[in-house]
C-alpha positions in Angstrom: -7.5 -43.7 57.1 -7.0 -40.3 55.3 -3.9 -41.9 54.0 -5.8 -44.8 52.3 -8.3 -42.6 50.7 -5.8 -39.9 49.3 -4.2 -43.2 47.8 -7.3 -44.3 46.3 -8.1 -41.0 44.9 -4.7 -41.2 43.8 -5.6 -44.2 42.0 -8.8 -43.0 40.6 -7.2 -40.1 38.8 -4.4 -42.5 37.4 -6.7 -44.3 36.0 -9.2 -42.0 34.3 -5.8 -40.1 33.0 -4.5 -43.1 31.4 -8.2 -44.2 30.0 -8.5 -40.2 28.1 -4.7 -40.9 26.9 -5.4 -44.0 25.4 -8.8 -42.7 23.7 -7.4 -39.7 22.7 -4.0 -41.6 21.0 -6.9 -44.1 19.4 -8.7 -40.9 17.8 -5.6 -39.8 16.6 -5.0 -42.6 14.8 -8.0 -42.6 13.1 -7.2 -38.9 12.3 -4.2 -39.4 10.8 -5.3 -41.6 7.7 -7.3 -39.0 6.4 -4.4 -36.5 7.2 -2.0 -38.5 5.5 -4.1 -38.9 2.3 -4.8 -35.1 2.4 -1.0 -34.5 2.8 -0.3 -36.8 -0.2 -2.6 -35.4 -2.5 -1.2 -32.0 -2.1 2.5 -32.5 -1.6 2.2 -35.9 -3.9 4.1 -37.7 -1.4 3.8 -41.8 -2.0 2.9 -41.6 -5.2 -0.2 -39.6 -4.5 -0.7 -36.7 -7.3 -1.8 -33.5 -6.2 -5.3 -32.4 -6.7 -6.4 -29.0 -7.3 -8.2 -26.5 -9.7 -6.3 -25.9 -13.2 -3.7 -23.3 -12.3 -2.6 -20.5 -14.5 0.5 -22.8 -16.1 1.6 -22.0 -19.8 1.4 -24.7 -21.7 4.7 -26.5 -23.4 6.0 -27.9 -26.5 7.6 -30.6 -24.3 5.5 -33.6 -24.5 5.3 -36.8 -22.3 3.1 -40.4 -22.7 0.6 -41.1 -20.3 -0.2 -44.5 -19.3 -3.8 -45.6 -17.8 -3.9 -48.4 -15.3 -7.1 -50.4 -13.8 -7.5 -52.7 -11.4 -10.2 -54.5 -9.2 -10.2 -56.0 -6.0 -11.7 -59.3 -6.1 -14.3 -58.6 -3.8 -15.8 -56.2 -6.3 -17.9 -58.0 -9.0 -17.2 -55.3 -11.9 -15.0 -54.9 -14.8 -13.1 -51.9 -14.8 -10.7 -50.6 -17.9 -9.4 -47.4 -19.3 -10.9 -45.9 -22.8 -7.2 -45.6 -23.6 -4.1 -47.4 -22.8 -2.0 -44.6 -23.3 -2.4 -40.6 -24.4 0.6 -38.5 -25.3 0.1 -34.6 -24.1 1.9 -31.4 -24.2 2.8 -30.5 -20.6 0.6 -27.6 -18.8 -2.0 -28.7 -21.0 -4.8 -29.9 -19.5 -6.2 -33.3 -21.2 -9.9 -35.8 -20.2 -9.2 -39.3 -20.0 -11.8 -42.0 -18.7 -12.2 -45.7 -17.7 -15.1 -47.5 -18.1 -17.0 -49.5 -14.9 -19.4 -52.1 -15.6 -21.0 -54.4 -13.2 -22.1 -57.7 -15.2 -24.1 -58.9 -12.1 -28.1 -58.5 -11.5 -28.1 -56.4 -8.5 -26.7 -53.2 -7.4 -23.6 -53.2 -6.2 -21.2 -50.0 -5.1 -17.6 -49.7 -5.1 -14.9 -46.2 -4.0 -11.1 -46.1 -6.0 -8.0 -44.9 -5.0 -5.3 -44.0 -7.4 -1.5 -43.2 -7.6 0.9 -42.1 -10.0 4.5 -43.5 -11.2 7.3 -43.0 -11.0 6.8 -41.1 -7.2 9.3 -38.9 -8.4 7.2 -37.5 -11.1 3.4 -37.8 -9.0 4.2 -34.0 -7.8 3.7 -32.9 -11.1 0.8 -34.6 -12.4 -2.1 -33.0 -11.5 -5.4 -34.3 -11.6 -8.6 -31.4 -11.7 -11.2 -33.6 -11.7 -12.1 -37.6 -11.4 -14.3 -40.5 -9.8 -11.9 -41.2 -6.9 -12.7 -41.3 -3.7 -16.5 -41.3 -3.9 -19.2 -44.0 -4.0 -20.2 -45.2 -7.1 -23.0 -47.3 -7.4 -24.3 -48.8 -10.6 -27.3 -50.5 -11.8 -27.4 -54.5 -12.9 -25.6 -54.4 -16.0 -25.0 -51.1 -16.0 -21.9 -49.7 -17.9 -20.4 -46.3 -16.4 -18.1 -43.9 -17.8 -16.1 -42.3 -15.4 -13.7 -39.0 -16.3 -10.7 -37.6 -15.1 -9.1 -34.4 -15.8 -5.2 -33.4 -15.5 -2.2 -31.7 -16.8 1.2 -32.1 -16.4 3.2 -29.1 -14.5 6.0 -28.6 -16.8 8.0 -27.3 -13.9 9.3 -31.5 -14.2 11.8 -30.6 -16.7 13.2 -28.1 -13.8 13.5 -30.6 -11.3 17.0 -32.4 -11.7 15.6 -35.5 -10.3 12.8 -36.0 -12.5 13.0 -34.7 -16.1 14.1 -37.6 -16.6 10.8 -39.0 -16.7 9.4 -39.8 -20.1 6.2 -41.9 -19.5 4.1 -41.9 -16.2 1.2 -44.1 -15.2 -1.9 -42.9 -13.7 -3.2 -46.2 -12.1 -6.7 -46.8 -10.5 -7.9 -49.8 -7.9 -11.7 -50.1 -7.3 -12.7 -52.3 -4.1 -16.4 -52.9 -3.0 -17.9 -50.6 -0.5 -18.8 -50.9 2.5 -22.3 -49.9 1.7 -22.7 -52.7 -1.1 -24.0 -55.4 1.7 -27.2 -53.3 2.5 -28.2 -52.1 -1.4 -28.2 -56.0 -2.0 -30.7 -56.4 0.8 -32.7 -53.3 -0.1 -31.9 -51.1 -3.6 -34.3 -49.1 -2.4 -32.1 -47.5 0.3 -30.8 -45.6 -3.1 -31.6 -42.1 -2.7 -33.1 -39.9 -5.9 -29.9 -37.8 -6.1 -28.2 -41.3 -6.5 -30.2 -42.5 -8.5 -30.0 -39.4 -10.9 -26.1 -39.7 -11.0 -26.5 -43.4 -11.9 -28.6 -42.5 -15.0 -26.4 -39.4 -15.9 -23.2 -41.6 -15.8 -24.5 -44.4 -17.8 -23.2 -45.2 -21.3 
């Protein structure tokens, strides 16, 4: 009898070990998307550029053409488009760029962007200071937005045997519909006032 219930205790313990490994391996998982995009945007791994505040970097007469790059997923009922198509800078100078957002459509509607840089080789040294990536934006019906983004160019590139090379890179955006855009359709009230401020600062 005490061999049956040491077994089923046995049992038990098995089974709640293997219930915490598989919740802790699922929270990990979730974990590591975040980690990985923190990762990128410091190392600039995958095309990722680093993001930071300007750094003390002397600027150079060594110049370089940026490209700008939107896109939208289809879900998302907006046009989306650069200012410029292209800029040329001095590298370690830092330079504003923007795209414009408008949504076309009578009610609210949200979207978030992510962004990367090419050629990989060269994402390490474009740094971005400031931009719209990342966060909620939310815009009014027929609302037009202007959203910013500030960078430089480390000229430590024309050290790096591998990439100073690299005459022209492309700072690309994609916008895709939030996942709060369902409930501002059923209620644009659920705005908040801080929101709402944002929405009347940003417009042009």
């Amino acid at each position: 009898m005490k061999t049956s219930d040491n077994i089923s205790k046995q049992k038990n313990i098995t089974l709640v070990a293997s219930i915490s490994l598989a919740l802790f391996m699922v929270s990990v998982s979730f974990a590591f998307v975040p980690l990985y995009n923190f990762v990128c945007s410091i190392t600039g791994w995958g095309g990722t550029p680093n993001i930071t505040q300007l750094m003390d970097v002397e600027a150079s007469n060594s110049t370089m053409t940026i490209r700008f790059d939107a896109n939208i997923d289809p879900a998302l009922p907006w046009t989306f488009k650069p200012r410029e198509k292209s800029m040329e800078i001095n590298l370690g100078k830092e330079y504003l760029a923007s795209y414009l957002s408008t949504n076309p459509t009578s009610h609210i509607t949200s979207g978030i962007s992510t962004f990367n840089v090419t050629p990989i080789k060269a994402a390490q040294y474009f740094t971005k200071i400031d931009c719209f990536c990342f966060e909620e934006q939310i815009l009014k019906p027929h609302q037009t937005a202007d959203m910013p983004v500030s960078f430089y160019v480390d000229p430590a590139i024309l050290d790096d045997k591998l990439a100073n090379d690299v005459k022209t890179i492309t700072l690309s955006y994609t916008f895709y519909k939030s996942l709060e855009d369902t409930s501002l359709d059923e209620d644009p009230n659920s705005i908040n006032n801080n929101q709402l401020n944002s929405l009347e600062t940003a417009a042009y």
